[in-house]
NUNU-766649 format. One record per residue (C-alpha): residue number from 1; residue in one letter; x, y, z. Coordinates in Angstrom, 1 decimal, always signed. Each point is the difference from the previous one (the first is absolute). Last residue first. Example, Ala and Ser with C-alpha at 12.3 -4.5 7.8 and 13.67 -1.06 7.14 Angstrom:
BEGIN
   pos   code       c1       c2       c3
     2      S    +13.7     -1.1     +7.1
     1      A     -1.4     -3.4     +0.7
END
This chain:
BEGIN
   pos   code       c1       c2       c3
   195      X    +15.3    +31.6     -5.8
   194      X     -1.6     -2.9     -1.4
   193      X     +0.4     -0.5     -4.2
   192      X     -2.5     +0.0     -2.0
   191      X     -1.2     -2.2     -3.1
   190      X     -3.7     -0.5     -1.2
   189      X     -2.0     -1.1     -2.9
   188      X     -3.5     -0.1     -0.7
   187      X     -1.6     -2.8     -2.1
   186      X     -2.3     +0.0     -3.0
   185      X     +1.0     -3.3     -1.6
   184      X     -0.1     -1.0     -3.7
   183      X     +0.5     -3.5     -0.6
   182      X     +3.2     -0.6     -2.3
   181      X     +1.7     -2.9     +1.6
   180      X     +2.6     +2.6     +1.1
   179      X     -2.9     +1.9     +1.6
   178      X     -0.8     +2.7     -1.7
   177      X     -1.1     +4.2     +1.6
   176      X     -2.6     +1.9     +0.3
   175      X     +0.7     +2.7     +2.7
   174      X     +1.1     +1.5     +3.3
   173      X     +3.5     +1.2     +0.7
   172      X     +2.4     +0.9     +3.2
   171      X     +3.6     +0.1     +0.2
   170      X     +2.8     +1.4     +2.2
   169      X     -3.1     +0.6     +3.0
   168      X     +2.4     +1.2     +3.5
   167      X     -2.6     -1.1     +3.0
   166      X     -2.2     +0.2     +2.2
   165      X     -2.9     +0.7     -2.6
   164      X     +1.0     -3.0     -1.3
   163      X     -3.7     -2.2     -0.3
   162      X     -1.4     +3.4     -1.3
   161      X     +1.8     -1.2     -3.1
   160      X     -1.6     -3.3     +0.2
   159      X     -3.3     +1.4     +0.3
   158      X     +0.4     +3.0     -2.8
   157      X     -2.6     -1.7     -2.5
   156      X     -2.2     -3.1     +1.7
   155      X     +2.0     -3.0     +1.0
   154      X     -1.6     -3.1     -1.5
   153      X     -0.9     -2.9     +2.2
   152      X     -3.1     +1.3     +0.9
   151      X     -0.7     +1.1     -3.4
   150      X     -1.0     -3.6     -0.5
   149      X     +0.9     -1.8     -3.4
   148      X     +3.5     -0.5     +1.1
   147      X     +2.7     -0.1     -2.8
   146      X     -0.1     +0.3     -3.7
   145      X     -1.1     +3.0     -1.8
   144      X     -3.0     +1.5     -1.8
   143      X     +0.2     +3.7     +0.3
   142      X     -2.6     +1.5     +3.1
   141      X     +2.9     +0.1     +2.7
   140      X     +1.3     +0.1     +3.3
   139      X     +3.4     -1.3     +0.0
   138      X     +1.1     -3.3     +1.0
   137      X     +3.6     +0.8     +2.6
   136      X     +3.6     +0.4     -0.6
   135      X     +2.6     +0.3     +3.3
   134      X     +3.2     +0.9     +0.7
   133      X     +1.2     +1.5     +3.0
   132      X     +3.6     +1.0     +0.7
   131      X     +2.2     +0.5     +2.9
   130      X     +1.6     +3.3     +0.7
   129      X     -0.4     -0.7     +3.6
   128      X     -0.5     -3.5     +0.7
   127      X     -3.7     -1.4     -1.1
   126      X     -1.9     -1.6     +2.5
   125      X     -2.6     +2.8     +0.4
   124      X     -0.5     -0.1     -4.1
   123      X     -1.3     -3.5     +1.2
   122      X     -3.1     +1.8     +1.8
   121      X     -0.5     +2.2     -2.5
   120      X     -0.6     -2.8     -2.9
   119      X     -1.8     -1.9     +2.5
   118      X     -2.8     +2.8     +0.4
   117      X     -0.1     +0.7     -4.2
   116      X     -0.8     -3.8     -0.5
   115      X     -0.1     -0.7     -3.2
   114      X     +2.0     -2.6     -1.6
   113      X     +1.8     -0.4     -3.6
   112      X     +3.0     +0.3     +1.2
   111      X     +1.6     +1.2     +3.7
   110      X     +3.2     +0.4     +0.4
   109      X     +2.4     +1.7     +3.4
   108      X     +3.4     +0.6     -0.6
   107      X     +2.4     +1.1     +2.7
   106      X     -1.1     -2.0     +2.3
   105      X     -0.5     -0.4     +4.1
   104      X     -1.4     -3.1     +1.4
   103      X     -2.7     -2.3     +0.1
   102      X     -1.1     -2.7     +2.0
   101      X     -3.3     +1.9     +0.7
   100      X     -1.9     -1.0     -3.1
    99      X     -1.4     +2.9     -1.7
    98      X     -3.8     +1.1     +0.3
    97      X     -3.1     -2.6     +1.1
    96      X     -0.9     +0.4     -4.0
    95      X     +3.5     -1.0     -0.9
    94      X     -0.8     -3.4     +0.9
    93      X     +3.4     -1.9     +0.7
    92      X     +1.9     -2.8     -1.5
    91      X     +3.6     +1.2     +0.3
    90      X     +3.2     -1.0     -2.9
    89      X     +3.6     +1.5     +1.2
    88      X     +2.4     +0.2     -3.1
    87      X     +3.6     +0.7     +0.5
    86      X     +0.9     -3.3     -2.2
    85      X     -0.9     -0.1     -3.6
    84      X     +1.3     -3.9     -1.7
    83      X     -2.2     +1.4     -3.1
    82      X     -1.9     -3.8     +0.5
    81      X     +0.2     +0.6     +3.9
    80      X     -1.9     +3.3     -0.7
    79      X     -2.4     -1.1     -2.3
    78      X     -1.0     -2.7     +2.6
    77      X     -0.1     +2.8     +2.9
    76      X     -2.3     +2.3     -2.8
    75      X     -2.3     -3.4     -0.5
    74      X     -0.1     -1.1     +3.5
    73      X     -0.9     +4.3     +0.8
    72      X     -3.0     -0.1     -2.7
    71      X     -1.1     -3.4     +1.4
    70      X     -0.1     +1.2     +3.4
    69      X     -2.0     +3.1     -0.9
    68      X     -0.7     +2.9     +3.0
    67      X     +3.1     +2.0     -1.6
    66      X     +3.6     +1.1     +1.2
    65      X     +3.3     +0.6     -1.0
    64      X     +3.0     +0.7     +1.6
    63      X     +3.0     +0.9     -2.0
    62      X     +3.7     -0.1     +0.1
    61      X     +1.0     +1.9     -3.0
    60      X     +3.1     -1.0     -2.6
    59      X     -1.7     +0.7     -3.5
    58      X     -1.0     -3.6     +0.4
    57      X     -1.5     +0.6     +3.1
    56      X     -2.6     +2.6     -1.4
    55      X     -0.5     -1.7     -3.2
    54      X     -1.4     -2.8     +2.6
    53      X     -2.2     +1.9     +1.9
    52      X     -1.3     +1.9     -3.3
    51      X     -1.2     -3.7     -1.5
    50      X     -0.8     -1.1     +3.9
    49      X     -2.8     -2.2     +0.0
    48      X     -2.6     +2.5     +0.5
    47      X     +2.1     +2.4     +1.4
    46      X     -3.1     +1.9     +2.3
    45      X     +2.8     +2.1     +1.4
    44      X     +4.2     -0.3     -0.6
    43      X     +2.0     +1.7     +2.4
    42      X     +3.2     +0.3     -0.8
    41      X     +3.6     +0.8     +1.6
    40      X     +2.8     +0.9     -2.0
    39      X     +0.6     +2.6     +2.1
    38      X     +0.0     +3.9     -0.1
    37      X     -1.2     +0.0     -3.1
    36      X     +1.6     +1.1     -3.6
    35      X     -2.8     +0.2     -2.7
    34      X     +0.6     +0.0     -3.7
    33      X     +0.2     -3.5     -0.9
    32      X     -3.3     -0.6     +1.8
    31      X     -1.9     +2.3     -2.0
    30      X     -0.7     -1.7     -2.9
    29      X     -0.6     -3.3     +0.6
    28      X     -1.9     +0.6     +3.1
    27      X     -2.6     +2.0     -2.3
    26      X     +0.6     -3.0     -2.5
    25      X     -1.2     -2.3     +2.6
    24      X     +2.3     -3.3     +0.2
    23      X     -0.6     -2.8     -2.3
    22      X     -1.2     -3.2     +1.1
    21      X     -3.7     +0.4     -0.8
    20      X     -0.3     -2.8     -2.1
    19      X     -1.1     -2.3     +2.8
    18      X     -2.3     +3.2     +0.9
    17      X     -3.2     -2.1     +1.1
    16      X     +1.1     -4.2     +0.2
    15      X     -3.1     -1.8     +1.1
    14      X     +1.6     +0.2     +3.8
    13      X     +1.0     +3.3     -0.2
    12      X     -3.8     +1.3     -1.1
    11      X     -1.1     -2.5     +3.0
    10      X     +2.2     +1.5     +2.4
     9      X     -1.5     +3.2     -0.2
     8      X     -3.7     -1.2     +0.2
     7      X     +1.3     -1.5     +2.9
     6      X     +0.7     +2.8     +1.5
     5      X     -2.8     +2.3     -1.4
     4      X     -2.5     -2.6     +1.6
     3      X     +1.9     +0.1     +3.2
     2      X     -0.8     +3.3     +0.5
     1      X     +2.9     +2.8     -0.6
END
């Protein structure tokens, strides 16, 4: 990522972009409860400041996460003394040079709300077998939604599915969908489990 995007990063943080995005993803949400890993060891990429990170401790996971934002990760460590949430491991890194070395084995791997179909196979390669890999993605699409502008930064149909050829897909979809603030959102979904 240049240093432009960097900065431009830490500038959304610093004016205050998703403060009332605390919540959790409802695709997390929703499957969590159902899935039994290996360990209760997370990995947490491009967390913002942390909203999944953090729902992922409290529901007793000891979770890495990583994104190029300073702010983003203050705000999520902040949040996270404020919840009292130990287990959590924040890392500044640029995703665009690949994953940070430091890291270990996992048997959950996230990624939400950012597309990089290269990462998203390189970090099902840290995942214990019969870990699980969650991930939502900005769909392609011609409806007017929220989310990037650029079709660059939207998966195009089948992409993130293609992402787990490797592995055992339990649930795949592609579609319109809301946002709990009521946007509409084309996004692509993905859970799968390594074998």
């Amino acid at each position: 990522m240049s240093h432009e995007d960097r900065e431009k990063w830490q500038q959304k943080y610093r004016e205050g972009a998703y403060t009332s995005r605390c919540h959790p993803s409802d695709y997390l949400r929703q499957q969590l409860p159902a899935l039994r890993p290996p360990c209760r060891r997370a990995l947490d990429l491009a967390c913002g400041a942390g909203r999944n990170a953090l729902y992922l401790a409290a529901e007793g996971y000891q979770v890495d996460a990583v994104d190029i934002a300073a702010e983003a990760l203050q705000r999520g460590k902040n949040a996270a003394m404020e919840q009292q949430l130990d287990g959590l491991r924040w890392y500044e890194h640029d995703l665009d040079t690949g994953l940070p070395e430091q890291l270990g084995q996992y048997g959950l791997v996230i990624m939400f709300r950012y597309l990089d179909i290269a990462l998203l196979q390189a970090a099902s390669q840290h995942l214990v077998k019969g870990g699980y890999l969650l991930a939502e993605v900005h769909l392609r699409t011609d409806a007017p939604v929220a989310g990037p502008g650029s079709d660059r930064f939207r998966a195009a149909p089948g992409d993130l599915e293609r992402a787990a050829a490797a592995m055992d897909v339990i649930d795949y979809s592609e579609g319109l969908t809301s946002d709990p603030d009521g946007r509409s959102v084309a996004l692509a979904r993905l859970l799968a489990r390594a074998r």
